[in-house]
N, C-alpha and C positions, 0 to 999 in steps of 0.2 A: 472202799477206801484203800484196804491192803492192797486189792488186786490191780487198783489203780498205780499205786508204787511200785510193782511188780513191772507193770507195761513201761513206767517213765524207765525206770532201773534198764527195764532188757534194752529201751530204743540209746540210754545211755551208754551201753556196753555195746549195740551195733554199731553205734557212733566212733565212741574209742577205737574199736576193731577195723572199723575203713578208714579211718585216721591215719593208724598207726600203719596200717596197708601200703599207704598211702606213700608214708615218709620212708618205709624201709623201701618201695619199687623206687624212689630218687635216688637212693644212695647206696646201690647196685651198680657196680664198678662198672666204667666204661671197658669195653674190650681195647685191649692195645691195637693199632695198627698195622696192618702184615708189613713186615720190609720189603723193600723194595727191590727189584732186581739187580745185579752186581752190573755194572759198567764199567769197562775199560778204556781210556780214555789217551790218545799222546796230544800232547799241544809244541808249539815250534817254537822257542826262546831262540835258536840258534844256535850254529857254532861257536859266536863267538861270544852270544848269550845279546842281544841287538835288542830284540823285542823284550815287551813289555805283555804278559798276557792276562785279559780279568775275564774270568771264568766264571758261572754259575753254574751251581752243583744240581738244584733241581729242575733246571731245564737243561742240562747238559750240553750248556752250550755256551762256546766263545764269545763274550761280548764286544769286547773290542782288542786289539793288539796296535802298541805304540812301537817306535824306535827310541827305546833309555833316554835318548838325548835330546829327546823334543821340549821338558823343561828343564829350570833348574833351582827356581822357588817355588813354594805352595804357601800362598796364605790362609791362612784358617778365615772362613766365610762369616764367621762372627766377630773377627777382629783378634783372636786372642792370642794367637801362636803363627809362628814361621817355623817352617821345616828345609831341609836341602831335598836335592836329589840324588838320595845316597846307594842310590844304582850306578854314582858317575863316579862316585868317594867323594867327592864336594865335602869340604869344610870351611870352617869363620877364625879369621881373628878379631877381636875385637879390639878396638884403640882409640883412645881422646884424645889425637892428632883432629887438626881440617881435615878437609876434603882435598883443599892442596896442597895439603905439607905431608901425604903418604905418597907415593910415588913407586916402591918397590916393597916388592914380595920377601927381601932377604932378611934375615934373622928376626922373623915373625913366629910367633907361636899359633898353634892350631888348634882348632876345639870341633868335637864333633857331633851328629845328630845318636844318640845313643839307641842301639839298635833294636832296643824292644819295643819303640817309638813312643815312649813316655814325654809327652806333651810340655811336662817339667824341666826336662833335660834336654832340651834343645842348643844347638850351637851358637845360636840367637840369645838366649839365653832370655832375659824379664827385660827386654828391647823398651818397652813402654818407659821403664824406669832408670833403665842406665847410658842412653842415650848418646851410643859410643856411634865411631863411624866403623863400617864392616865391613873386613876385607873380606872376599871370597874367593875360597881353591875351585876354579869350576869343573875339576875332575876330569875327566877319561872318556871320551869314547869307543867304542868296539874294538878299534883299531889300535887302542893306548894310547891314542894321539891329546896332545892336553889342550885344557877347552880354553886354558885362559885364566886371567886375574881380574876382578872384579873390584869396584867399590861402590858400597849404600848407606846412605844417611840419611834415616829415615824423618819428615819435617811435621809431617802430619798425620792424623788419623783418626780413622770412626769405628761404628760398627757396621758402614757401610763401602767405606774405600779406606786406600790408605794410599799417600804422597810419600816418594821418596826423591834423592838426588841420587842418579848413575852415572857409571861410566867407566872404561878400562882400568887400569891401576894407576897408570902412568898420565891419566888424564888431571888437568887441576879444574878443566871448564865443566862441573857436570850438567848432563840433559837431567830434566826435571817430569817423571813420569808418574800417572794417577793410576790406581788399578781397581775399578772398580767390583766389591767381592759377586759371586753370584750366590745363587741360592739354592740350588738344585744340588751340591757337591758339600761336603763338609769342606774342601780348599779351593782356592783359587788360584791356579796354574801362570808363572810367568816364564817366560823364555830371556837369556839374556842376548841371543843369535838374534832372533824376530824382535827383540823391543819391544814385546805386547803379551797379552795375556793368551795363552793357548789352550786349548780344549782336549782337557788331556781325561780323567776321570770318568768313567759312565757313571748316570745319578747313582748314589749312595743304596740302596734299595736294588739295584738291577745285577748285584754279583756278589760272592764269595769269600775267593781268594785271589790273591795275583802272583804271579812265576814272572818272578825278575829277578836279577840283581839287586846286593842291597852290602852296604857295609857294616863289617862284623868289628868290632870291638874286643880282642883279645888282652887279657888282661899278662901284668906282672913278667915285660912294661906294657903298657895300653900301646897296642898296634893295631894300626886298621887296615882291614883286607874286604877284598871283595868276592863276596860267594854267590852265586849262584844257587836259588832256592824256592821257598812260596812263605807270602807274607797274608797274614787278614786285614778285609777291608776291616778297616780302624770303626772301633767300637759298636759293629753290628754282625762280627763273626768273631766266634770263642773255640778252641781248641785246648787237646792237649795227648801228648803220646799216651799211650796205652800196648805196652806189653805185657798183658796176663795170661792174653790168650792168644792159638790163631786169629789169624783175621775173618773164615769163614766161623768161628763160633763167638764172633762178639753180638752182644745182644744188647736191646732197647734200656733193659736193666742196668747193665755194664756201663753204658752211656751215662744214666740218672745216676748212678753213684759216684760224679766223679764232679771236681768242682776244673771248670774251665779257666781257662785264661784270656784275656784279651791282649797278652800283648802282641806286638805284630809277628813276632818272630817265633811265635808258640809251636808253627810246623817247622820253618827255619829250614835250613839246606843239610842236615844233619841225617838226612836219611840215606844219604849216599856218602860214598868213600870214593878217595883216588890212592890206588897203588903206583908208589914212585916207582917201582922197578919194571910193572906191565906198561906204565903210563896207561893207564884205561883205571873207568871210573865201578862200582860197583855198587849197584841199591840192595837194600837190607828192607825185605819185604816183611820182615819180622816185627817195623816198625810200622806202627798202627798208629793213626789218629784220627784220633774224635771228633769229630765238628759240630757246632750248634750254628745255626744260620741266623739272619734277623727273622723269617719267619718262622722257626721255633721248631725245626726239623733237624735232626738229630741223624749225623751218619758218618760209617768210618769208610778209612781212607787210606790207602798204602798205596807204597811206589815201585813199581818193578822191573824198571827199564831208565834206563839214562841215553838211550843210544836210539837213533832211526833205523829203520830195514837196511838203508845205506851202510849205518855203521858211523853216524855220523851223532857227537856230542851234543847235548843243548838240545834233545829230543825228551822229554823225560815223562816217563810212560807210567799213569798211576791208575787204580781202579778201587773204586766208591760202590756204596752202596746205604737208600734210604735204611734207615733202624724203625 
């Protein structure tokens, strides 16, 4: 009978012992991933900064390039927000005039997309509820040439389309157009040039960052300018500078300890400088940025060229690398 107890006891205690085996081999740290190798990369915004460029970091590659002026609304694909095209400086007034008792652009006040692109702060403003009619500044292209004055009163809406009235400023008779959102983009793209929705965005999932223009919001008094830089695609890439280190000794660690940011302007154009007296621009490769992706990779980022072999501006030369 003792020795009986002895036998249950030992296969108790081999038991425990493969158990416990068992649970400390699962919770045996994963080995970190090796980084990736360093890539140098230039992509062509232009001289006069034209193109519109969306990049993907872990396939290192171009995925599409627009010309800035191809739209100059985005509607949010859920219904919930309007944005400008603040690569053209576009901005809104808003007004509870008709549609034909506006007529002209003069002594109108302006309001703008603010530039970390906080969905809150739009020039548009909570449109659902204050049901103004909206004038629009349709900004700049490459050339500086102006795009024009706008007007939209918006009639109808889903979460599937949305009905407005357009038409120049000066117009009283508006045309009456439907924009049906898609689904594949967090916005849906209109043109005021083509009168129809244009296919501007790669799906949401397919890229990074984008190297465009974009308007900066200067504070004390609020002046808006347009810089030249790199924005994240909106709420699936996170960023944030990082100067602690050189660039070749930031590590996977360095990364996980840092809390990112999503808003769009988190790399911003701020890595380069223009000397008024060279007139020539100058990158600060000292500035490092961190990126997390939507697939959940992790890699830094600096810039070290603004110029092509020509010698030509709007070429801006950066080099990455997986963490």
């Amino acid at each position: 009978m003792i020795l009986r107890k002895k036998i249950n006891r030992l296969f108790v205690l081999v038991g425990l012992s493969l158990l416990l085996s068992s649970c400390l081999k699962e919770e045996l740290p994963v080995a970190k991933p090796e980084p990736g190798d360093a890539i140098v990369r230039t992509v062509e915004m232009g001289e006069k900064y034209k193109n519109t460029v969306y990049f993907d970091l872990e396939t290192n590659e171009i995925i599409k390039t627009i010309f800035k002026t191809e739209w100059d609304l985005a509607f949010e694909s859920n219904g919930e927000h309007i944005t400008l095209n603040t690569a053209k400086g576009m901005n809104v007034h808003r007004s509870t005039l008709e549609f034909a008792d506006l007529t002209s652009e003069d002594d109108l006040d302006w309001v703008y997309d603010v530039h970390s692109g906080n969905l809150d702060s739009t020039a548009f403003g909570d449109w659902k509820s204050d049901n103004f009619l909206y004038v629009i500044d349709a900004g700049y292209d490459e050339e500086g040439e102006h795009q024009g004055y706008f007007k939209i009163k918006i009639t109808e809406y889903s979460t599937e389309n949305i009905h407005f009235l357009f038409g120049p400023i000066n117009d009283t008779a508006p045309v009456e157009f439907e924009v049906e959102f898609k689904t594949e983009t967090q916005f849906t793209y209109f043109s005021f040039i083509d009168q129809e929705v244009v296919d501007i965005a790669p799906a949401d999932f397919e890229y990074d960052i984008i190297f465009t223009q974009y308007t900066h919001l200067f504070k004390d008094p609020v002046t808006p300018y347009l810089v030249s830089g790199v924005v994240l695609n909106r709420g699936f890439t996170s960023a944030k500078l990082f100067t602690d280190k050189k660039f070749e000794d930031i590590t996977l660690d360095d990364a996980l300890a840092l809390e990112l940011s999503y808003d769009l302007n988190a790399i911003g154009y701020e890595w380069k400088g223009f000397d008024l007296e060279e007139g020539i621009y100058t990158t600060y490769p000292e500035m490092n940025y961190i990126i997390k992706t939507s697939t959940e990779i992790y890699y830094k980022l600096h810039f070290t060229n603004f110029y092509s072999e020509d010698g030509i501006k709007g070429y801006p030369t950066f080099e990455f690398q997986a963490l």
